[in-house]
Legacy VTK file of the C-alpha trace (Angstrom):
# vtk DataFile Version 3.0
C-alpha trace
ASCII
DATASET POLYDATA
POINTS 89 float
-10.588 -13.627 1.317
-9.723 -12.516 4.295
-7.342 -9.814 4.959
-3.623 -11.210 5.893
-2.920 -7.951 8.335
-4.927 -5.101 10.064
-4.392 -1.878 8.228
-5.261 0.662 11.738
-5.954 3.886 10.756
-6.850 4.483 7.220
-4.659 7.782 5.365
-4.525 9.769 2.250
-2.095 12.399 1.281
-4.181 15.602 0.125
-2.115 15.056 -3.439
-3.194 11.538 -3.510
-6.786 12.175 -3.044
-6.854 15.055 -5.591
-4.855 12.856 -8.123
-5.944 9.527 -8.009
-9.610 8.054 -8.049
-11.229 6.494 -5.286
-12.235 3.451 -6.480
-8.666 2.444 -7.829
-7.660 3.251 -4.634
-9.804 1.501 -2.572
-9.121 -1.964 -5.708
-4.873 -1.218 -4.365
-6.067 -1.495 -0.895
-7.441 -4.655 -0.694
-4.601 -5.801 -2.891
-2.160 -4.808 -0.272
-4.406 -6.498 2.571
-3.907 -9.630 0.819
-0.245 -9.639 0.134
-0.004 -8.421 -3.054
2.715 -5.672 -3.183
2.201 -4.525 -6.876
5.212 -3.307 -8.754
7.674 -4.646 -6.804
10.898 -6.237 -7.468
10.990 -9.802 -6.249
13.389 -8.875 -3.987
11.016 -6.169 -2.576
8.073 -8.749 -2.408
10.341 -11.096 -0.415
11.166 -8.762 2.567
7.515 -7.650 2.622
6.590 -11.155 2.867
9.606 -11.475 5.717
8.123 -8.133 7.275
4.555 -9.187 7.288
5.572 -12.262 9.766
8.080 -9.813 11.770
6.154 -7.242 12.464
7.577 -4.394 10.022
6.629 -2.121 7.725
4.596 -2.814 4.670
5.257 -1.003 1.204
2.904 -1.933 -1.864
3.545 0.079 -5.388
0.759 0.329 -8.253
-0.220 2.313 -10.912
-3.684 3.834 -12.139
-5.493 4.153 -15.119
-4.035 7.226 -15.857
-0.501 5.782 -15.432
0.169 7.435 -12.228
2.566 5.952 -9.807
1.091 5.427 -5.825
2.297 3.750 -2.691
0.381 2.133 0.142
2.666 1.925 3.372
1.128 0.289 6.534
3.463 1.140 9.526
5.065 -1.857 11.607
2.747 -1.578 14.100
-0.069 -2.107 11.795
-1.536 1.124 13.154
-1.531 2.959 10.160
-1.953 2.598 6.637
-0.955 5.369 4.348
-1.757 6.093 0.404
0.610 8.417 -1.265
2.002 9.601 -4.297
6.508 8.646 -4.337
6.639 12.467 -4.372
4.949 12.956 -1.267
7.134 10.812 1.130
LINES 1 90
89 0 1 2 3 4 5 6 7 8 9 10 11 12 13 14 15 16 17 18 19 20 21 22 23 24 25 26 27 28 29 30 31 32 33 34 35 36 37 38 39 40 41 42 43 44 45 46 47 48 49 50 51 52 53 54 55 56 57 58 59 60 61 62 63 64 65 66 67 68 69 70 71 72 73 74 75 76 77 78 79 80 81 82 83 84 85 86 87 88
């Protein structure tokens, strides 16, 4: 499947990196290329779904193996696309 937006310029906190493993990571990513937000409220899937035809910012929650807690943000622009741990925003 195709991706439903560009991501831009791919970006990983250095606490992100160390924490969380790559291949989860990358598994997130193309989840949050195709719409899927992850643990998100409804609510919170809705206005990503509003902001993905506006041109906003994109915010996708998950969880690894491990239990840890990680964000994907891609900026409104689509020219960035961010993985980070809550505490690092």
């Amino acid at each position: 499947m195709a991706a439903r937006f560009k991501h831009g310029r791919l970006l990983i906190t250095a606490a992100a990196r160390d924490r969380l493993d790559a291949q989860e990571v990358f598994v997130a990513l193309g989840r949050h290329l195709d719409g899927d937000w992850g643990e998100l409220s409804k609510d919170d899937c809705e206005r990503n779904d509003l902001a993905l035809e506006e041109g906003h910012r994109l915010l996708s929650a998950y969880r690894d193996r491990n239990g840890f807690k990680f964000w994907i943000i891609t900026e409104g622009d689509r020219s960035q696309t961010t993985v980070l741990l809550p505490e690092d925003y």
